[in-house]
C-alpha positions in Angstrom: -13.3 -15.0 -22.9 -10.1 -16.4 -22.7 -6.0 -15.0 -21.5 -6.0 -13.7 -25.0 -9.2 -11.5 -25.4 -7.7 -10.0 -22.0 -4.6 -8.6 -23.1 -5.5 -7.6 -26.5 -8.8 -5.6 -24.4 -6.0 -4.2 -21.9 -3.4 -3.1 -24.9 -6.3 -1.4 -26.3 -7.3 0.6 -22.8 -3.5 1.3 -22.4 -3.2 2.5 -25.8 -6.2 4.8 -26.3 -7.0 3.5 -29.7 -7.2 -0.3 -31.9 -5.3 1.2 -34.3 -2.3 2.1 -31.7 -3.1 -1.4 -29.6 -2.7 -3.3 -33.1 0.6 -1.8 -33.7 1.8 -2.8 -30.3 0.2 -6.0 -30.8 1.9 -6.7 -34.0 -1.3 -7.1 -36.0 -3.7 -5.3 -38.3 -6.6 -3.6 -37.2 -9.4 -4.9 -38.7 -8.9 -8.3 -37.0 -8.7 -6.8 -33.6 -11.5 -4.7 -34.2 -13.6 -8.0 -34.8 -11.7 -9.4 -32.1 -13.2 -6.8 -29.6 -16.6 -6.5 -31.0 -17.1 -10.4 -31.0 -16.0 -9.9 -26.9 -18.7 -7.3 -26.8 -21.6 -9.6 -28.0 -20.5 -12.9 -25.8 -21.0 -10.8 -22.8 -23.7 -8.8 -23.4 -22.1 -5.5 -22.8 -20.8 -2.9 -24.5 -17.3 -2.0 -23.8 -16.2 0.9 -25.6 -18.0 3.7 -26.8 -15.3 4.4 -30.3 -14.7 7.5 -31.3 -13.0 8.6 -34.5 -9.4 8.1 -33.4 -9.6 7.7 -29.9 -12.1 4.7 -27.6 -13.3 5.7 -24.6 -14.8 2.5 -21.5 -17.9 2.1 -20.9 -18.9 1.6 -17.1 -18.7 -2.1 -17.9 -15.0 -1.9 -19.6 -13.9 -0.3 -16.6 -14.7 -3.0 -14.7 -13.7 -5.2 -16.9 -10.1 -3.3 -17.1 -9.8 -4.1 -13.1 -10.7 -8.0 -13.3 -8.6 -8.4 -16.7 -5.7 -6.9 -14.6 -6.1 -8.7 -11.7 -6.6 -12.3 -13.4 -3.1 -11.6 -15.7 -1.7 -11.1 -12.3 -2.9 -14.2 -11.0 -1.8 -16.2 -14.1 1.7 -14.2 -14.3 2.0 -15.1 -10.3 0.9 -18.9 -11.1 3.7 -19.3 -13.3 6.5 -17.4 -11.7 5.3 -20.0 -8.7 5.6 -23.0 -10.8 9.3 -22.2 -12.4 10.6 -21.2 -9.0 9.2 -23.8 -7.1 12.7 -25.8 -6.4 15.3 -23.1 -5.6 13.5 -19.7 -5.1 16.6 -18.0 -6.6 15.0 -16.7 -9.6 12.1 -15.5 -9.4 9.7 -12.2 -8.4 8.6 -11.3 -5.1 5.2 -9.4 -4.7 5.5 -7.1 -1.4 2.7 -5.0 -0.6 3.4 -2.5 2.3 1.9 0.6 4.4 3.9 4.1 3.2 6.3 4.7 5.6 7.7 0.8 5.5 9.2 1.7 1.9 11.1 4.5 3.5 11.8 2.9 7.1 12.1 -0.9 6.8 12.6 -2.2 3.6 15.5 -0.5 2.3 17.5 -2.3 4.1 16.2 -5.6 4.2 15.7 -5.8 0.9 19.4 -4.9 0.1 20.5 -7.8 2.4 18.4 -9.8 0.7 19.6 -9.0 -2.9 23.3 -9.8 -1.4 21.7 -13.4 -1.4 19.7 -13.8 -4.2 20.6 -11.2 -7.0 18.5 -12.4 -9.7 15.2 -12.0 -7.8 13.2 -9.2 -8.7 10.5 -7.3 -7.0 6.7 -6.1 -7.4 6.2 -3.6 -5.1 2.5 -2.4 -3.8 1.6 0.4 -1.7 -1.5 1.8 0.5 -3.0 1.1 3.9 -3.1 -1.3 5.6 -6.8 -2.3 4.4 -5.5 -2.1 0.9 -2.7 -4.5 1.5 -4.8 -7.2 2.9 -7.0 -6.7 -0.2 -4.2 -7.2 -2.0 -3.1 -10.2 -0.3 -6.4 -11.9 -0.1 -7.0 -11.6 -4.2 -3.2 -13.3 -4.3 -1.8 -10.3 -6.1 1.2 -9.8 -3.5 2.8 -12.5 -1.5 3.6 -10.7 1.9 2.0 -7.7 3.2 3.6 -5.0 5.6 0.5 -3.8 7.6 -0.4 -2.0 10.8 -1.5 -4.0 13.7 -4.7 -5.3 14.2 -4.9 -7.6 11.6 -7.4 -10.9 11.4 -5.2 -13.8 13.0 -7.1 -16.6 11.7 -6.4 -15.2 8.3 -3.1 -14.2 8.5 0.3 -16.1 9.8 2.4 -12.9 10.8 5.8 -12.1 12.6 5.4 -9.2 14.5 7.5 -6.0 14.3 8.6 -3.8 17.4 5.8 -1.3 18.3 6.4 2.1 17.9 5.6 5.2 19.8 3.1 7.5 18.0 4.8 11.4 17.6 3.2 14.7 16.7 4.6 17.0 14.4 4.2 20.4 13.6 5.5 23.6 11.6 8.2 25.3 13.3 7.0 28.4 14.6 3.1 26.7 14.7 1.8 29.1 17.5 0.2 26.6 19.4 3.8 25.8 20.2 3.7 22.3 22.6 6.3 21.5 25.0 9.1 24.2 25.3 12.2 23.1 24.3 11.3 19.6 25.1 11.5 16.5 22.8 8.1 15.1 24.3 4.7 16.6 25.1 2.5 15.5 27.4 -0.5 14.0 26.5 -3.0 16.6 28.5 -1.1 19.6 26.6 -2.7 18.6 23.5 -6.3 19.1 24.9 -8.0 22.1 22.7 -5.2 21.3 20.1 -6.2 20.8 16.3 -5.2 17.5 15.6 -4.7 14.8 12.2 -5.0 11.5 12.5 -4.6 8.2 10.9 -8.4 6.7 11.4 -6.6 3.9 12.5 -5.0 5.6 15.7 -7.9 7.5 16.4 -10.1 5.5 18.7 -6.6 4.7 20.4 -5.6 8.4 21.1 -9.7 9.3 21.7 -9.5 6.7 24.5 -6.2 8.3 26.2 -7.0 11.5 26.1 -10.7 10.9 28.0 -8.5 9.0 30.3 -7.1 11.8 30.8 -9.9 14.3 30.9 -10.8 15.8 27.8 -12.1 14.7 24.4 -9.4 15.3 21.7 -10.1 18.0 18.9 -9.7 16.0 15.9 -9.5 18.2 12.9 -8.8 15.7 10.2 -8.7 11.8 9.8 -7.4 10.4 7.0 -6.6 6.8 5.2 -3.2 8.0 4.4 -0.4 10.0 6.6 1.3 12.3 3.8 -2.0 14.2 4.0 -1.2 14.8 7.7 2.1 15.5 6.9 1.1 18.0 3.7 -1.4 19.9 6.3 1.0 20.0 8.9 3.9 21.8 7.1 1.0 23.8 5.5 0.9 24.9 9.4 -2.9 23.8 9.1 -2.6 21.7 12.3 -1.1 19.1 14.7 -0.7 15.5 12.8 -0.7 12.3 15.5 1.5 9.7 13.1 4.3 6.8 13.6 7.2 7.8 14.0 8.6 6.7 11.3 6.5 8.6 9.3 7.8 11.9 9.5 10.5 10.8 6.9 8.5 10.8 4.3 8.8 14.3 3.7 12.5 15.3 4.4 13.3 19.2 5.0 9.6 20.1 5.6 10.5 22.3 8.3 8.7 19.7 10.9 9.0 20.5 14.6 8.3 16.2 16.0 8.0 15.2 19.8 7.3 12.2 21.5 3.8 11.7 23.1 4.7 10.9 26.6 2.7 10.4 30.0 1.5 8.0 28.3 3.3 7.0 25.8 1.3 5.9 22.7 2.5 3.0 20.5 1.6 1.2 17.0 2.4 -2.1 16.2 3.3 -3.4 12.7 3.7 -7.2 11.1 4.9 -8.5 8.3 1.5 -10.9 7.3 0.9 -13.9 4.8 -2.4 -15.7 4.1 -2.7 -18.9 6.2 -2.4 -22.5 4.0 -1.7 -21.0 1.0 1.3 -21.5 -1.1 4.5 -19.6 -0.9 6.7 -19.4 -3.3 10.4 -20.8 -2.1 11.3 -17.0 -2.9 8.6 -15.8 -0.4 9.7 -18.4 2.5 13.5 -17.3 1.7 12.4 -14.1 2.7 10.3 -14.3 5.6 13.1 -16.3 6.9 15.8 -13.6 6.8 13.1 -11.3 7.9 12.9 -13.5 11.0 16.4 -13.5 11.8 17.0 -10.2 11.3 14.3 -9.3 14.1 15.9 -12.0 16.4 
């Protein structure tokens, strides 16, 4: 199987038929059609199951799909490497980040840094932090924006400011928390309903027994727009950053501080340790560094 058979197998998936792929592809049918069946028999698996106009993966395509997709990365990222190696002014930059970074931190780093290198272009991933470090470890993005804690002896990293941990509610929600108030204590949300990111939540379990009670946690999630969603859905009390609210402007979001204590999350922009970086990667992480300074 070589670059070749991947992109011609891809073009096929993408397209929904051989016929359509073979257009796209700038070649007849037939050929491609041989092309894939020969694939088929030098594996050992059957790929497609072929319909009369339409093809349709097998359990063994699909995962074929995933590790065709994330090899043309790899070779797509290998070359970009190679032709930017000397200046870093041209080039891609593959950013992986948690959600609310795209909305909160990014923007404008990323506008200072196309002041200084306009012809650079971006790849831009998103999901949790778990996700990102997936990402990152399979070389598919070159810097990660993740949630603290991260493995250290994997990672080089340069820390963000932490950041206090809010709840927000519907306006009106009649569980109604601290008056007029921009904070709540932490013992007024004992007996509450509360969302949480499953990353938060052995923090905030651990503060409120310290406090006397055992939070009610109604929902834990991989993701905070759920929270949000339920939360303007007046279906609870979502526990998120800060930072996170933003993500869905005008929802009619009552958002207080957590105070006595106050909670905090930590987040870090992350690299893999003794692995290459691009010149476009390092220009980055350097303006990221003395922006934070």
């Amino acid at each position: 199987m070589n670059i070749q058979d991947m992109q011609y197998f891809l073009a096929i998936v993408e397209e929904g038929s051989i016929t359509a792929a073979a257009k796209r592809l700038h070649i007849a049918q037939p050929p491609l059609s041989r092309q894939m069946k020969q694939l088929e028999i030098q594996l050992g698996v059957q790929l497609f199951e072929r319909g009369r106009r339409r093809v349709k993966l097998t359990e063994a395509g699909d995962l074929l799909r995933h590790r065709a997709e994330q090899i043309l990365e790899l070779t797509t990222n290998t070359i970009r490497e190679l032709k930017e190696f000397d200046t870093g002014l041209r080039g891609t930059l593959s950013i992986g980040a948690v959600t609310s970074s795209w909305v909160t931190l990014l923007p404008d780093l990323i506008r200072i840094f196309r002041e200084r290198y306009p012809h650079v272009l971006f790849r831009l991933r998103e999901g949790e932090s778990r996700r990102i470090t997936e990402l990152l470890d399979k070389g598919i993005v070159d810097i990660g924006m993740v949630r603290v804690p991260f493995d250290t002896e994997v990672y080089e990293s340069i820390e963000l400011p932490h950041e206090p941990l809010v709840i927000t509610f519907k306006a009106g929600h009649s569980n109604t928390l601290g008056g007029n108030s921009p904070e709540v204590n932490l013992a007024e949300l004992a007996g509450k309903p509360l969302m949480i990111h499953r990353k938060y939540e052995k923090m905030l379990t651990e503060h409120c027994q310290q406090a006397g009670f055992t939070p009610e946690i109604l929902c834990e999630s991989d993701d905070v727009l759920p929270l949000l969603a339920w939360a303007t859905a007046d279906i609870g009390i979502a526990v998120v950053p800060r930072s996170a609210v933003s993500l869905v402007p005008n929802a009619n979001l009552v958002t207080k501080a957590i105070v006595n204590p106050t909670l905090e999350t930590a987040a870090a922009l992350i690299w893999v340790r003794n692995r290459f970086l691009s010149t476009t990667a390092r220009h980055f992480l350097s303006l990221f560094a003395s922006m934070k300074v």
